[in-house]
Residue, then its C-alpha position, 0 to 999 in steps of 0.5 A: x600536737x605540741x607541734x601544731x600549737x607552737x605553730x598556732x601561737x606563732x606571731x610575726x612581727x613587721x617594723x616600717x616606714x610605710x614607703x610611696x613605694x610600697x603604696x604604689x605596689x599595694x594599689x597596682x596588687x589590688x587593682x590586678x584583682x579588677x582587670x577586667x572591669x578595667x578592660x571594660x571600661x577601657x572598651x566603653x571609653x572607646x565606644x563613647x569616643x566614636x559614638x562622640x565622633x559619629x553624632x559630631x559627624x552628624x552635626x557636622x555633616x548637617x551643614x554644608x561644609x567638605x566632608x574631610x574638613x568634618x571628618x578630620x575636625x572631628x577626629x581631632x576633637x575626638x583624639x584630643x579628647x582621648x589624649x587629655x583622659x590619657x594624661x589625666x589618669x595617671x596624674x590624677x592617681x599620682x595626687x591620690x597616691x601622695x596624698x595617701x603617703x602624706x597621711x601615712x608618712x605622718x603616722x611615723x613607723x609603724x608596727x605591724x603584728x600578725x598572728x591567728x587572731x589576725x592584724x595588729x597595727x601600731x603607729x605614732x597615734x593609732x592603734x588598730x586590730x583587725x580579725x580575719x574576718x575583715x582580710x579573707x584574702x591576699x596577695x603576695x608581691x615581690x616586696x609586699x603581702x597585701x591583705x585584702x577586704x572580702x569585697x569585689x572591689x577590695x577597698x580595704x588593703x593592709x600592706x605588709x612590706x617585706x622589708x620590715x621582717x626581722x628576718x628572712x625566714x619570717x617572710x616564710x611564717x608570716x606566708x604561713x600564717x595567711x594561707x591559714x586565714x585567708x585564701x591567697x588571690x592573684x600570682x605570686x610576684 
């Protein structure tokens, strides 16, 4: 009994920097959850490209120009297309990732407390707490534990970066005081 007390009132305490590092793998753990919606999108994206192409085809046809001239003008319009969105995509979430370490970059190191009450987090100016109503859920990297929000899309993410444990062993405490709390998604890693 005295035991599972002492367990209970355990905290663990993490000290950081947050890293574009640890960000980026926050971001990449959060959308795992999102896979298949991602894989939607990709299939839809590609269904509009040749729905694109078929109603230029269409247009294209209409006059009395060769065929493989249209054919292959379309196609080119078309994978042109698909190459812009394909640069633009990773560039774009690149800016959003700076942007987001801009901003915690400049909330200097951050203490982060975690026990059964849930998440404290202290910074040069801010000061946070957060019951584990808010993060049902987490994720484990190799690097991180990523508490996650209970909503399909888990909009709200609080990184703890494994580097800022005092010691290794914490990284077992703090695991334990998660699955306490909060349901573990995802794989491991």
């Amino acid at each position: 009994m005295a035991e599972d007390q002492d367990v209970a009132t355990q905290s663990v305490e993490l000290v950081y920097r947050p890293s574009m590092a640890d960000i980026s793998s926050a971001v990449r753990a959060r959308g795992r959850l999102n896979r298949r919606k991602y894989a939607l999108r990709i299939a839809l994206s590609f269904g509009l490209l040749f729905v694109v192409m078929a109603v230029g085809l269409y247009f294209v046809l209409g006059d009395s120009g060769s065929i493989l001239v249209s054919v292959v003008s379309v196609a080119l319009a078309t994978l042109a297309g698909a190459v812009a969105g394909a640069v633009a995509y990773p560039v774009a979430r690149r800016v959003q990732l700076r942007a987001i370490h801009r901003f915690a970059e400049a909330q200097g190191e951050c203490r982060t407390t975690v026990d059964d009450a849930g998440l404290r987090i202290k910074a040069a100016d801010a000061e946070s707490a957060f019951n584990w109503a808010l993060y049902p859920r987490y994720m484990e990297t190799e690097d991180l534990f990523v508490a996650l929000s209970r909503d399909k899309n888990a909009v709200g993410v609080a990184m703890l970066p494994k580097r800022g444990l005092r010691d290794p062993a914490d990284a077992d405490r703090l695991r334990a005081i998660l699955d306490r709390h909060a349901l573990r998604v995802g794989r491991r890693g």
